[in-house]
PADOGU-119368 format. One record per residue (C-alpha): x, y, z; residue number from 1. Coordinates in nm, 2 decimals. Layout:
BEGIN
        X        Y        Z    nr
        X        Y        Z   NUM
...
END
This chain:
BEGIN
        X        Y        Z    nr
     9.25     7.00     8.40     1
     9.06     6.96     8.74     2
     9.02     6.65     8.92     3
     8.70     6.59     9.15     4
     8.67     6.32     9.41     5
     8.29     6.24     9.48     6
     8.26     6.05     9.79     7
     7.91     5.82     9.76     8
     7.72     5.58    10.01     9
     7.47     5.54    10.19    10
     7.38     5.73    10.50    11
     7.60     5.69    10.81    12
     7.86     5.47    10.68    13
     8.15     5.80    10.77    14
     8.13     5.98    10.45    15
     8.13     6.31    10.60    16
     8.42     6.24    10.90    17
     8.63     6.07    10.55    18
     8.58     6.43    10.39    19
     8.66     6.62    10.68    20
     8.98     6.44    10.72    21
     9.09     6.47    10.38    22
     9.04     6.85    10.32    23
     9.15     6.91    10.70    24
     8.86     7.12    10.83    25
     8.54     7.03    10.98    26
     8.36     7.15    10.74    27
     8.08     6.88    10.68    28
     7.87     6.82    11.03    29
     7.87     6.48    11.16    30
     7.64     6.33    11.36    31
     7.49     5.94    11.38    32
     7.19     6.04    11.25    33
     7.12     5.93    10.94    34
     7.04     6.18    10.64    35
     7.23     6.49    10.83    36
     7.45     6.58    10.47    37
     7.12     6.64    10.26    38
     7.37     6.88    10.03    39
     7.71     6.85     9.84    40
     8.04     7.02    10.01    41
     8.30     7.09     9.84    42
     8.67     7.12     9.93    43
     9.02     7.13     9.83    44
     9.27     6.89     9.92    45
     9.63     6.81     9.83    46
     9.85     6.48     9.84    47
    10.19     6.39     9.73    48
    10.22     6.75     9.53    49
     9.90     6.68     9.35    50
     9.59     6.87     9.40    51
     9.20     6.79     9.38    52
     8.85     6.90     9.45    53
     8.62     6.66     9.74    54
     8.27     6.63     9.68    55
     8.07     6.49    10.01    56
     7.75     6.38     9.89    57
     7.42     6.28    10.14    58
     7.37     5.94    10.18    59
     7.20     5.75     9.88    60
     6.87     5.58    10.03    61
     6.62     5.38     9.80    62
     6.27     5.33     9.85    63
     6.18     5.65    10.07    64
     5.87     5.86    10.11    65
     6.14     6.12    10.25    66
     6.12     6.43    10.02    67
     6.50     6.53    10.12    68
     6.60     6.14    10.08    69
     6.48     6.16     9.72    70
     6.66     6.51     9.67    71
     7.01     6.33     9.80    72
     6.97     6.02     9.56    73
     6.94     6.27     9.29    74
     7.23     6.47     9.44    75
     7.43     6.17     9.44    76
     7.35     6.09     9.05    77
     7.48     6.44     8.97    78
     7.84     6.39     9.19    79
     7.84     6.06     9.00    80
     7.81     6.27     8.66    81
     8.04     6.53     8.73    82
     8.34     6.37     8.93    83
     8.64     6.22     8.75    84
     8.68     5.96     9.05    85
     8.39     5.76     9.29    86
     8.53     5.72     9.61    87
     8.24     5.44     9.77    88
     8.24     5.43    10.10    89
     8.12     5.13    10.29    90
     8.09     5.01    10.72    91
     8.22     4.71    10.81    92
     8.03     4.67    11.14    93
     7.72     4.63    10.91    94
     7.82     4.46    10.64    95
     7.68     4.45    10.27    96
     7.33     4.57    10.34    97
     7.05     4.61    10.03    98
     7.11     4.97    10.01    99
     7.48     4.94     9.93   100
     7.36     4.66     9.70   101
     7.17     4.94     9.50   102
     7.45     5.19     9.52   103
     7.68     4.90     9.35   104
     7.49     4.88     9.11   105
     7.44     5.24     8.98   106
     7.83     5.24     9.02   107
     7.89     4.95     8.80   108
     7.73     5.14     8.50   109
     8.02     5.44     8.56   110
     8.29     5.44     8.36   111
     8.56     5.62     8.56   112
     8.81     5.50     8.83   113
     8.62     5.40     9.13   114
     8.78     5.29     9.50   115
     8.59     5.10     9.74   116
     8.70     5.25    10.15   117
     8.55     4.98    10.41   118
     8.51     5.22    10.69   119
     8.58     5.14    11.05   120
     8.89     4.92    11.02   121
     9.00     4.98    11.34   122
     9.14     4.64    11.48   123
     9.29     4.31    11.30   124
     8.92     4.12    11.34   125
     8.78     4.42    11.17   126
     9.00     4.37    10.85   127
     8.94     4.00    10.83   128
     8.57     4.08    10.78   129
     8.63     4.34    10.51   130
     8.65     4.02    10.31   131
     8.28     4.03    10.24   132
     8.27     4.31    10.01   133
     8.45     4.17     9.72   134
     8.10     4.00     9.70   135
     7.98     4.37     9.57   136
     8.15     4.29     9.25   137
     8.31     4.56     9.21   138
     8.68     4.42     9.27   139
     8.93     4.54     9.59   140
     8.87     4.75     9.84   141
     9.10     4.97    10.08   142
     9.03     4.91    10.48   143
     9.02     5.23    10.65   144
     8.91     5.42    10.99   145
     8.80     5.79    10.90   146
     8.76     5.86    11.29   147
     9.15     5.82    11.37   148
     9.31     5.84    11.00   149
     9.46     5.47    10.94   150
     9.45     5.36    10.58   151
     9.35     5.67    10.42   152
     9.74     5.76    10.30   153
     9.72     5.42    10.12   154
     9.34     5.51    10.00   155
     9.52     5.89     9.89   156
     9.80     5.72     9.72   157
     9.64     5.46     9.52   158
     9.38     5.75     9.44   159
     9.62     6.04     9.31   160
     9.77     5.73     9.06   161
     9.47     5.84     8.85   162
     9.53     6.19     8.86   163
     9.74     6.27     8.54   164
    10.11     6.44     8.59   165
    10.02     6.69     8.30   166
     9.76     6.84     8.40   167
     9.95     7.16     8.44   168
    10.13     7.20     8.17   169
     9.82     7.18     7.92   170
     9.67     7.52     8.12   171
    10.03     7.66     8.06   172
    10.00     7.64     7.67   173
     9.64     7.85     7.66   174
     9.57     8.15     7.69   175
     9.51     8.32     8.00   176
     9.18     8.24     8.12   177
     8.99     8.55     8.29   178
     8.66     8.42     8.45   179
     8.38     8.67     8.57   180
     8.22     8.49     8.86   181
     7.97     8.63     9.13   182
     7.66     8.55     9.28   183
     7.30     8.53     9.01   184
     7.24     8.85     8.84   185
     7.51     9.04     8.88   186
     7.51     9.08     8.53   187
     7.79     8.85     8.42   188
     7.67     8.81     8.08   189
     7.55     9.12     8.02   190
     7.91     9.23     8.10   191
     8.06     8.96     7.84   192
     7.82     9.04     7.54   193
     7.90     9.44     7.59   194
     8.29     9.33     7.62   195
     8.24     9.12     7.28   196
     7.97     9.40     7.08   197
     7.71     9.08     7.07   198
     7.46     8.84     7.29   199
     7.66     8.58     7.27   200
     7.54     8.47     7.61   201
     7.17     8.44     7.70   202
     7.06     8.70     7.93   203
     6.75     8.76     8.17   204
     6.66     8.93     8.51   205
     6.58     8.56     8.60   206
     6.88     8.45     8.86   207
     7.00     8.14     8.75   208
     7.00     8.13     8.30   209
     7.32     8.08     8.29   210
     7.40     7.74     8.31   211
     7.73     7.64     8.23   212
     8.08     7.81     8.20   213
     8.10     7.94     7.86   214
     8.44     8.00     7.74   215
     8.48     8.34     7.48   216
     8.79     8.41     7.29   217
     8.82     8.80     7.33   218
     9.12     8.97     7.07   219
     9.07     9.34     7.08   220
     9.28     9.64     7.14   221
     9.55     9.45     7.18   222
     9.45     9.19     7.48   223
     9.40     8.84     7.39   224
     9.23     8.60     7.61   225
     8.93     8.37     7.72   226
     8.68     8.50     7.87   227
     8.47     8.26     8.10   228
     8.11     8.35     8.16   229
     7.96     8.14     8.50   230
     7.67     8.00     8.63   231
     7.60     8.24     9.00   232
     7.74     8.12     9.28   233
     7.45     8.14     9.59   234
     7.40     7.97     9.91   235
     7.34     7.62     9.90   236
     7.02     7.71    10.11   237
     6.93     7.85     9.80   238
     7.00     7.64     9.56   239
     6.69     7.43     9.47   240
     6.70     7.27     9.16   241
     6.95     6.99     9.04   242
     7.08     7.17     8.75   243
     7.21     7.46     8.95   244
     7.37     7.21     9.18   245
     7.53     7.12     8.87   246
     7.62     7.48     8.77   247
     7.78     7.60     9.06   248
     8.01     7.34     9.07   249
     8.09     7.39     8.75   250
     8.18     7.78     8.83   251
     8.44     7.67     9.12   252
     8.56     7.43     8.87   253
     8.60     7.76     8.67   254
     8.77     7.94     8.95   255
     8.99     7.66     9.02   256
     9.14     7.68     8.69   257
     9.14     8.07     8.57   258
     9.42     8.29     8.56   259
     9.22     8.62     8.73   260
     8.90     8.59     8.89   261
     8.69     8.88     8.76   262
     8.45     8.93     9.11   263
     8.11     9.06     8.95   264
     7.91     9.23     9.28   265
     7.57     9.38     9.24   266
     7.58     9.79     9.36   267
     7.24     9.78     9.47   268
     7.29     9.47     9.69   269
     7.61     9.57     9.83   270
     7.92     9.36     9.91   271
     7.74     9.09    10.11   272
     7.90     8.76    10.28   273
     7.82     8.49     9.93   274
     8.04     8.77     9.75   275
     8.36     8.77    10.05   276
     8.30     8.37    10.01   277
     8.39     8.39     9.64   278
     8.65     8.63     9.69   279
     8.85     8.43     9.94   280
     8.75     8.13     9.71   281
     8.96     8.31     9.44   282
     9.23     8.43     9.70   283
     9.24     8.03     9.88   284
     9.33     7.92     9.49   285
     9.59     8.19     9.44   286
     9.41     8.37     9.17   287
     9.44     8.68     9.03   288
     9.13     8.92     9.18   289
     8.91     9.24     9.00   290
     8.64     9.32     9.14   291
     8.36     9.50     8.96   292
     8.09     9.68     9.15   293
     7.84     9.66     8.82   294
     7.48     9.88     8.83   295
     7.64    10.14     8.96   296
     7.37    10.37     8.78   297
     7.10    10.23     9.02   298
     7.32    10.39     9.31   299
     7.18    10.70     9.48   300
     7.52    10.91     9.50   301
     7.64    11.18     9.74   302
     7.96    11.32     9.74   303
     8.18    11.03     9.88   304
     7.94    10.73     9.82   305
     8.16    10.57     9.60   306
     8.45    10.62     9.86   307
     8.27    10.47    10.12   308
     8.16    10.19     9.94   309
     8.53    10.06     9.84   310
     8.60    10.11    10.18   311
     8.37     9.92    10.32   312
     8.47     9.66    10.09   313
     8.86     9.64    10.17   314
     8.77     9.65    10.55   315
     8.56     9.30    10.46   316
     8.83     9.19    10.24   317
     9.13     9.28    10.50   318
     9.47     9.15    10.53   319
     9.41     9.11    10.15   320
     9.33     9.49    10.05   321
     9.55     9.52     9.73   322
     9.32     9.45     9.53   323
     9.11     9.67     9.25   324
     8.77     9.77     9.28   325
     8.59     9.93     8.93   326
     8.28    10.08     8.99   327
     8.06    10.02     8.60   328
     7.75     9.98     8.47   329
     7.74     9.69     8.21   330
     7.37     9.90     8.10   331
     7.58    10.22     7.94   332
     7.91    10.07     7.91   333
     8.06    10.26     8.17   334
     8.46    10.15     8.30   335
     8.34     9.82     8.12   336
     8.70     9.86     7.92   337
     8.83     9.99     8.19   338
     8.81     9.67     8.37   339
     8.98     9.47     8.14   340
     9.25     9.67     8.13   341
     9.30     9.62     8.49   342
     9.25     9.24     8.50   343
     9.51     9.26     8.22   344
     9.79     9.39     8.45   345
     9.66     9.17     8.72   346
     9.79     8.91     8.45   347
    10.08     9.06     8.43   348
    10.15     9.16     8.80   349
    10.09     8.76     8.89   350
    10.35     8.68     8.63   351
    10.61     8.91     8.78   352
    10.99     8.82     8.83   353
    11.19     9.01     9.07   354
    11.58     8.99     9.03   355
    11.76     8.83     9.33   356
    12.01     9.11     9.35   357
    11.75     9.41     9.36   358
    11.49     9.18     9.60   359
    11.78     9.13     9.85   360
    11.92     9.54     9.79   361
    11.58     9.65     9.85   362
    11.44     9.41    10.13   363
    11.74     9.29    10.35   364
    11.80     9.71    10.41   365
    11.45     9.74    10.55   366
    11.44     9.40    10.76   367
    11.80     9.55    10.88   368
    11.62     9.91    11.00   369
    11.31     9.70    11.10   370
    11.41     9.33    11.26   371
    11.16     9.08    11.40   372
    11.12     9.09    11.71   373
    11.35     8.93    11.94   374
    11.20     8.59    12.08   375
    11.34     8.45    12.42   376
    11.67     8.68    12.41   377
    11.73     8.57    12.07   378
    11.74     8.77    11.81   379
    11.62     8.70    11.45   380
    11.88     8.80    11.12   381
    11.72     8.77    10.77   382
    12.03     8.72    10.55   383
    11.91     8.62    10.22   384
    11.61     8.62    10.00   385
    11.47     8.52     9.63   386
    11.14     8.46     9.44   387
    11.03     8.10     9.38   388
    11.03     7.93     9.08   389
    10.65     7.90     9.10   390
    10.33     8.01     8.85   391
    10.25     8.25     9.11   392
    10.44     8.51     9.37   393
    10.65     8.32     9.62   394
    10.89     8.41     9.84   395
    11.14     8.24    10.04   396
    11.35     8.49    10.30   397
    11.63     8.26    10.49   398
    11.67     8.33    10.87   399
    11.86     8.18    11.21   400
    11.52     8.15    11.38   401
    11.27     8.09    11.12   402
    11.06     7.92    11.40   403
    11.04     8.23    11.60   404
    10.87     8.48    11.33   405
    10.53     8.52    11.38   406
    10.22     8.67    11.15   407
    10.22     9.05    11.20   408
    10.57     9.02    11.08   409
    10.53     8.82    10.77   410
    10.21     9.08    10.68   411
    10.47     9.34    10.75   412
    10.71     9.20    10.48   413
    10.42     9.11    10.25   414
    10.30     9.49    10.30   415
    10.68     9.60    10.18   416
    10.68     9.40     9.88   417
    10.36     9.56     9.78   418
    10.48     9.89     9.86   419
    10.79     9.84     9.60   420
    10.69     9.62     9.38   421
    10.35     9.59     9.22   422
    10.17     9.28     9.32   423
     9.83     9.46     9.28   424
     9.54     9.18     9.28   425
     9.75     8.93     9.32   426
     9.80     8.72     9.64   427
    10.13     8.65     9.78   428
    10.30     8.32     9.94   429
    10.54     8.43    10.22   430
    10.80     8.11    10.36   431
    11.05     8.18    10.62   432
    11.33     7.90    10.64   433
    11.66     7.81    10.84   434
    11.94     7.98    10.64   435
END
């Protein structure tokens, strides 16, 4: 079950510098212009063990010529739609103005939990005149200050509330959920209705027909699964009409929740950067990752063409190079069963439990021939490690200096567990702690 936070106002009120805080990056530009976030970001955040998605929307404006203003007021409409909780941000400096009038009132029409953050709180004087907005109607409000953080773990706490304890243990009962995802055209349906011998899904050389994510159950040859065809993910720059905005949040939505991610990458195009962003998409959520390089018939070949092309692939994919690349054509059926097979025992691989006993035999020797290295005439002694009790591969390795280990060591480690145990396509969680 996913949970998405849309974040609604209108413009320069601090939507963007609230969004930025809560998913930890500056990922949405700021500025005190008005109208500067025409599209919607998306990002992850986490709070008190519970995860969600963060829409940042433009700012809702009513009355304008402005052909962008009217894009971000439909924008707005469709976060509204889509989220599962309306996070309306307001500035107390200005007050109620008519334009936050308007946005009230779309927002009393939706029925879905909805917070009201008065932005700018940033002195006692300032929270007395936050009174004013319970005169919006819509009931209390949460004072804030986006700029240096006060409020917002109140806002957070009062927010996750609504976000249901067991959401995780209804995706634990279904099947595992394989989801082909990849940019327009790539041939994601065409891939599904091969897979299932019929066109279940609606297929054209027109980027974009695919909608929604359509969930197939697939029971063949001994495999059973869903299968999730997705709308192609593309640059927003690209993205021009509303119900694509709509579709490509729906695919992350579908990457969020899958098991593997099934990376569809069109031969002819190559492996370009919208792919690596879906990728590390998948890898960021700790999915299971295929990839597929599909019209590989259109492909001039020489000898090592097909060499060189996974090559050039794990070298854009690098640290995270365990990962399988299937060269098919969805057009004559070639490695198309091939590929399932392979995201199967990803499946498997991301469910793997290694013994205590044979995890400590196996690494503690080769941490003992190959230490960290010694930091400030100290010297660093692994003496124990185990798996986590987690969905997916997690491991804790307990030291006398776990402060003092840096990141080409902990690849190092990773790199060993690959090399004895097989973690193909799956990405792996690496903690060192005090012993």
């Amino acid at each position: 079950m996913s949970n998405i936070i849309a974040i609604v106002g209108r413009p320069n009120v601090g939507k963007s510098t609230l969004f930025n805080r809560l998913v930890k990056r500056r990922e949405a530009i700021v500025d005190s212009v008005s109208g500067v976030t025409r599209d919607r970001h998306y990002g992850k955040s986490e709070w008190n063990g519970k995860e969600f998605s963060v829409i940042d929307t433009g700012g809702y404006v009513v009355g304008s010529d402005d052909i962008f203003e009217g894009e971000i007021r439909k924008q707005v409409q469709l976060a509204i739609d889509e989220a599962d909780i309306i996070l309306f941000v307001v500035d107390v400096e200005q007050g109620i103005t008519p334009m936050d009038d308007e946005v009230a009132k779309i927002l009393r029409q939706v029925k879905k939990p909805l917070f009201i953050a008065v932005n700018k709180v940033d002195n006692a004087m300032r929270d007395a005149d936050a009174v004013e907005f319970y005169n919006l109607g819509l009931g209390d409000y949460h004072t804030i200050s986006s700029i240096n953080g006060s409020g917002t773990g109140d806002l957070l706490d009062a927010i996750v509330e609504k976000i249901p304890e067991e959401a995780e243990d209804v995706e634990v009962s279904e099947l595992p959920r394989f989801a082909v995802v990849g940019r327009p055209n790539a041939g994601k349906s065409s891939f599904i209705n091969a897979l299932i011998g019929e066109d279940r899904n609606i297929v054209t050389n027109i980027a974009g027909t695919t909608r929604d994510s359509i969930d197939t159950k697939y029971n063949r040859f001994g495999f059973e699964f869903n299968l999730v065809d997705t709308a192609g993910i593309r640059k927003k720059s690209k993205v021009k009409e509303d119900l694509e905005f709509y579709s490509v949040m729906r695919a992350v939505r579908a990457i969020e929740h899958c098991d593997i991610a099934i990376v569809m990458v069109d031969a002819s195009r190559g492996f370009e950067g919208q792919d690596e962003k879906i990728f590390w998409l998948a890898e960021k959520n700790r999915k299971g990752v295929v990839i597929l390089v599909n019209k590989w018939d259109l492909v001039e070949k020489e000898t090592n063409t097909m060499r060189d092309f996974e090559k050039k692939i794990r070298q854009t994919i690098a640290p995270f190079t365990d990962v399988p690349i299937i060269f098919t054509s969805v057009l004559t059926k070639q490695r198309i069963f091939k590929a399932i097979e392979t995201a199967v025992e990803v499946h498997e691989n991301r469910k793997r439990r290694i013994q205590t006993s044979k995890l400590n035999e196996t690494m503690l020797e080769i941490m003992q021939q190959t230490p960290p290295p010694a930091t400030k005439g100290k010297f660093i002694k692994i003496k124990y490690c185990m798996q986590l009790p987690t969905h997916t591969p997690q491991f804790a390795f307990f030291a006398n200096l776990p402060q003092y280990i840096k990141d080409p060591y902990r690849r190092f480690v990773e790199n060993q567990l690959r090399e004895h145990y097989n973690f193909n396509g799956v990405p792996i969680s690496i903690y060192f702690r005090q012993k």
